[in-house]
N, C-alpha and C positions, 0 to 999 in steps of 0.2 A: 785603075783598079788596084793593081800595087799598093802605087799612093795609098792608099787607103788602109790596105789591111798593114800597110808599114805604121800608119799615123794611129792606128788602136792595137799593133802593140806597143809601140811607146806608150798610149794613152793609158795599158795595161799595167806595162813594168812601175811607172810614175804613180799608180793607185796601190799596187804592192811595197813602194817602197817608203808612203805616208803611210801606209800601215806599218810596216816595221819598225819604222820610226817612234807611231805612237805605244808599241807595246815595248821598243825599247825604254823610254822614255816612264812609263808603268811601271817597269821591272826597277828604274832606278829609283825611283819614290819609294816603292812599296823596301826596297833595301836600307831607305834612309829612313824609314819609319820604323823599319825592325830596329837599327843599329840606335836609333833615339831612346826606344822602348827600354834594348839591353842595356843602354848607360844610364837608364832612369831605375831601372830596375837593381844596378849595381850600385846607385847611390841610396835604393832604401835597403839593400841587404849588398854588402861590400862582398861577401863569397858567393856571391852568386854567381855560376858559371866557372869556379876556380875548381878547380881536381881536388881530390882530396887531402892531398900531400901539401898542398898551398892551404888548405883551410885548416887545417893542423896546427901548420905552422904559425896561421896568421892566429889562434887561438892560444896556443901557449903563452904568442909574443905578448897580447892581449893579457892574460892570466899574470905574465909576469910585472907588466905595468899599474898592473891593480893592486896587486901584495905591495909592490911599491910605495905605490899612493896611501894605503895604509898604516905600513910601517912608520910613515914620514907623518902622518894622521896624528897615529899614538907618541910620539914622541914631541909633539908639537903639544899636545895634550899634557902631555908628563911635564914636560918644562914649564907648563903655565902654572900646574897643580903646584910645581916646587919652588917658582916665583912669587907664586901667594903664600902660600907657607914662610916662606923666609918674609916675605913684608911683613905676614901677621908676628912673626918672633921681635921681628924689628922693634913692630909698633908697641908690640907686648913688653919688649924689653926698656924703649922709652919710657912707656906708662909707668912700669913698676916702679915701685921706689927705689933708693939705692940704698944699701944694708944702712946708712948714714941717714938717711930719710926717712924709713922705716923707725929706726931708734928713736927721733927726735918727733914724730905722730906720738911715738907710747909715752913720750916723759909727758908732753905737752897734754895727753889723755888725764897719764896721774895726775899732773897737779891740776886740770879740770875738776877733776873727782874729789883729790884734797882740799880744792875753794870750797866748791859744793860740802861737802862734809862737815867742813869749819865755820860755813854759813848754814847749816843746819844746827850744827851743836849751838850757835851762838843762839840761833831763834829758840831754840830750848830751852837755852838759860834763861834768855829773857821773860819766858811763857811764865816760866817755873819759878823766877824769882818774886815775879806778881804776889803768889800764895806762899811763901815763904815764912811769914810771920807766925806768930802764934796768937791772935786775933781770932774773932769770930767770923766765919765766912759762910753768909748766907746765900745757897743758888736758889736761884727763881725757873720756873718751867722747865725742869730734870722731865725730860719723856724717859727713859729707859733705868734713868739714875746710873749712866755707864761713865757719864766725868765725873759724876758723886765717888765713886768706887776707884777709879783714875785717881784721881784729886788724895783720896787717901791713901794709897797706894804709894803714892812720890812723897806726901807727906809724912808716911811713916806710922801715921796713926790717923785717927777718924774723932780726934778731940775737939770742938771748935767749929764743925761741921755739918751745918745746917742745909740737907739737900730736900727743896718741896716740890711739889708738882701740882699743876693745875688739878691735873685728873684724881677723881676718889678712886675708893680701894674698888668699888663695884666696875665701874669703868675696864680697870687695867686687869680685872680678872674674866669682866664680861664674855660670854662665850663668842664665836665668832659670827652666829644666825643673826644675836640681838646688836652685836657692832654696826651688824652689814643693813639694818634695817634702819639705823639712827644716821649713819651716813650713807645710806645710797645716794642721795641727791649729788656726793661729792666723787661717787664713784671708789674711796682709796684700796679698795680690796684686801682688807687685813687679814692677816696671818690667822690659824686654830690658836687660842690660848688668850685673847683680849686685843687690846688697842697693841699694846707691847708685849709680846711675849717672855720678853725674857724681863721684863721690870721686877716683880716680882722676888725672883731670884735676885739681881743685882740690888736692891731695895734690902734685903735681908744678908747681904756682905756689907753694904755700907754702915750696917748698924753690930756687924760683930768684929767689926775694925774701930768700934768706938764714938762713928759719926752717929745723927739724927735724922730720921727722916720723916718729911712731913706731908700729905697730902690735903686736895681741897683748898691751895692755896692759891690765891687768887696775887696775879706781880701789884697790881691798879690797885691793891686795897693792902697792901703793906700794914700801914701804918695802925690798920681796923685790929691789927693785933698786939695788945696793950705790948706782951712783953718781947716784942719788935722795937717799940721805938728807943729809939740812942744804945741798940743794943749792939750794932757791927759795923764793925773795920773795914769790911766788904763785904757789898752784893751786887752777884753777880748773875746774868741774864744770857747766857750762849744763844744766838742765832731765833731772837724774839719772832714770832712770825703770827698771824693769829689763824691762820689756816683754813679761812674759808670759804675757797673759791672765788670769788671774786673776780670775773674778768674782767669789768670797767678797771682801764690800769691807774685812771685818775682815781677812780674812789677808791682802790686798792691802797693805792699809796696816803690818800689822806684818810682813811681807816685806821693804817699803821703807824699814822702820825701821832694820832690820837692816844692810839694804845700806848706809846714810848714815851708820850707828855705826861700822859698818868702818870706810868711807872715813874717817872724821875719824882714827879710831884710829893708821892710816896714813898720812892725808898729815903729821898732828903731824909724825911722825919725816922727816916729808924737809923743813920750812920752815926758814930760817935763822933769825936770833934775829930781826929787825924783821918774818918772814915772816906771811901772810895766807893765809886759807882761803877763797875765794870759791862760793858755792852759788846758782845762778837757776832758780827756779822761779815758776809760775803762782802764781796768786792762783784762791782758793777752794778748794773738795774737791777731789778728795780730796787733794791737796797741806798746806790745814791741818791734816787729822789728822795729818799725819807728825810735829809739834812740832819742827820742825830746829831752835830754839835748844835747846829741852831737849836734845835729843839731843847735840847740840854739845860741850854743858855736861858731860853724863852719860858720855859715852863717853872723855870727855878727863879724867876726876876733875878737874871745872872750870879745865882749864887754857885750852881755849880757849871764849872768851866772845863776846857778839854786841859790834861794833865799831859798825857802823852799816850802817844801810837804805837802798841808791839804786833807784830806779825803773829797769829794765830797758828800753834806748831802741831799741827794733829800727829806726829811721831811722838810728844812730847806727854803724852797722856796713853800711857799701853791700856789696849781694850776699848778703848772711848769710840763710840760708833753714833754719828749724827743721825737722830729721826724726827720726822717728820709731825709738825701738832697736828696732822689727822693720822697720825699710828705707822705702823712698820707696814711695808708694802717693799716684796722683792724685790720691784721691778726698780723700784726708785731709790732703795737705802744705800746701796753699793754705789750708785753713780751719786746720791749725795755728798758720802764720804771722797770721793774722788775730785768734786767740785773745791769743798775745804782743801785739800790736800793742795788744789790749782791757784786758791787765794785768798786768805779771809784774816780780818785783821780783829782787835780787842782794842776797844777805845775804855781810856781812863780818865772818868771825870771827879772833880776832887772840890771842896769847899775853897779853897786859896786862887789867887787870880789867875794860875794859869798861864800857859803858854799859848801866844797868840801866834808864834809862827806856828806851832804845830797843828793850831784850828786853824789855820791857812792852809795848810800843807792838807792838811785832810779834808777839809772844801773842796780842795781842787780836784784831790784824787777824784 
């Protein structure tokens, strides 16, 4: 009986002390789970758990490492801003020229400016020396009569000078309703006061400076005027064109072949024996399709032949303003005068045989 109550309390003490065991055992987990928590805790907020006097500290320390990183920010900054600057003075000061550089741009500018200059006076002389004589000089198709008035101007008087124009006096005083009605089909939008506005006017200086002006004259029918024929030294045709819209470019240009065959056919019979044919036109299309030396050549059974080439000096005639054989239209008169100004030469054809390189030279152009 002993036995026994001896053998359940061991069996006693042995169940108390698996328990103690396991809530020992409890107690240590649940303390490695706290102590886990607190260092997981303290790496997402580092003061966590520090007194206040530690998180103070640990905050200034923090505050001052930040001004730090800053200050070192802006100065890293400054010295880039002052690196760029000095490259740009660098490159600035490479580029510029040197006061030696500079002086030799400005001589090299003038005598630019003095070529130019001197090859302008020279195209002037040559324009100018054309009409120099004291011969008769008849124009053909004067629109505004502004190189009629030009022309006496540089000459000094208006003696000798014979300025016509296709168009009658009705035409060029026409009002603007009845223009607009005759050419609408071509669209040219003319000005209040006729075809040309200012013809008129400039028509009535050219005749109190002495010249002649003639209207209703037709270039193809010269000669239909008795006292035309063998009567001038020069006649001259500025920028022949016949102005009638025309967009087929081939019929355009064999139109104007036609026109220019006449004219030579006819002015023949009015030049005197030293007499001259003068014809200015543009440079390029469609003007070199026309072939005016050939024509020249062809329509006269080679009596009259290319003489020589001068460049066309629109400085060289003050006032002289190119228009248009369908009339004065804003849009187009200014950028005509600027086209001459960009290129347009004066072909001289003469009875005597002629210079064959310079009807080569002028084919070619």
């Amino acid at each position: 009986m002993a036995h026994k109550l001896l053998k359940g309390v061991r069996s006693a003490k042995k169940s108390s002390l698996k328990k103690q065991f396991k809530q020992d055992k409890e107690k240590k987990r649940q303390k490695a789970a706290q102590k886990a928590k607190r260092e997981e805790e303290r790496d997402e907020n580092p003061l966590a758990g520090l007194k206040k006097w530690q998180k103070k500290a640990i905050r200034q320390e923090a505050a001052a490492q930040a001004a730090a990183a800053a200050q070192a920010a802006a100065g890293l900054a400054k010295a880039k801003v002052t690196t760029k600057r000095a490259r740009a003075k660098v490159e600035s000061a490479a580029e510029a020229p040197s006061p030696g550089q500079s002086s030799q741009r400005s001589q090299k500018e003038k005598k630019l400016a003095k070529k130019e200059a001197r090859q302008q006076a020279h195209q002037q002389r040559q324009h100018r020396e054309l009409y120099a004589g004291s011969g008769r000089v008849l124009l053909v198709g004067e629109g505004n009569f502004s190189f009629a008035r030009a022309l006496c101007e540089v000459r000094g008087s208006g003696d000798g000078i014979y300025a016509s124009a296709f168009d009658g006096e009705a035409t060029l005083k026409r009002s603007l309703g009845s223009v607009r009605r005759k050419n609408a089909a071509y669209g040219t939008g003319l000005q209040n006061g006729g075809k040309y506005p200012d013809a008129v006017e400039l028509q009535k200086q050219v005749e109190e400076k002495g010249g002649t002006t003639l209207l209703n004259v037709d270039a193809t029918k010269l000669h239909k005027v008795r006292e035309f024929r063998d009567a001038f030294s020069i006649i001259l045709w500025n920028f022949p064109h016949l102005g009638a819209g025309e967009k087929d470019v081939e019929k355009n240009n064999d139109l104007h072949r036609k026109l220019l065959s006449a004219f030579f056919m006819s002015a023949l019979r009015c030049l005197d024996e030293q007499g001259t044919v003068h014809v200015a036109m543009k440079e390029g299309e469609p003007y070199k399709s026309w072939k005016i030396v050939q024509l020249a050549k062809v329509s006269t059974d080679g009596v009259l032949q290319l003489q020589k080439v001068v460049p066309f000096s629109l400085s060289a005639w003050p006032g002289y303003e190119h228009r248009r054989t369908r009339g004065f239209n804003e849009r187009f008169s200014k950028k005509d005068n600027e086209e001459l100004a960009k290129g347009a030469k004066v072909y001289v054809f003469a009875r005597s045989q002629g210079n064959a390189e310079a009807e080569q030279d002028a084919e070619d152009e």
